[in-house]
C-alpha positions, 0 to 999 in steps of 0.5 A: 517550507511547504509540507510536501503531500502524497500521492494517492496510492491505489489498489493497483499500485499496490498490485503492480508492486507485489507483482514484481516482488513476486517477480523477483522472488520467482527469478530469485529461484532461478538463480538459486535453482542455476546455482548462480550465486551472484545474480542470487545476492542481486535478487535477494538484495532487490527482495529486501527492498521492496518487500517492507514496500508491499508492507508500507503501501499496503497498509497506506491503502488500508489507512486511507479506506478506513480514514474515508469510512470514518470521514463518511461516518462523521459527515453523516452523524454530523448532517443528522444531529443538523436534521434533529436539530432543525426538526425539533 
């Protein structure tokens, strides 16, 4: 079976999902605020989903920068050990 591989996950993904978690938090409030206790359950629920998803994608962002600056970091002392070594 094929390893299934991910999608890139960019800053704005992970912008547009904290908008509408801050979204649902602001309905949520409402609801609370109307004393509307079913739509409050639904929010919360919704909240409790997609808040650990900021989180995830979040640090997947963070990951992948720091795994492109090491890449970066490793072809470069890769290609001047090549450039010493040619030099010398």
């Amino acid at each position: 079976m094929a390893k299934p591989t991910l999608s890139p996950v960019t800053d704005k993904d992970v912008a547009s999902v904290e908008e509408l978690l801050r979204e649902l938090k602001s309905r949520a409030k409402a609801a609370s605020d109307a004393k509307n206790v079913v739509m409050l359950g639904v929010y919360a629920n919704l909240v409790k989903v997609i808040s650990p998803e900021v989180s995830r994608l979040r640090a997947r962002v963070d990951r992948e920068d720091r795994a492109a600056i090491n890449r970066d970091h490793k072809e470069q002392r890769k290609a001047m050990r090549e450039q010493q070594a040619a030099s010398a």
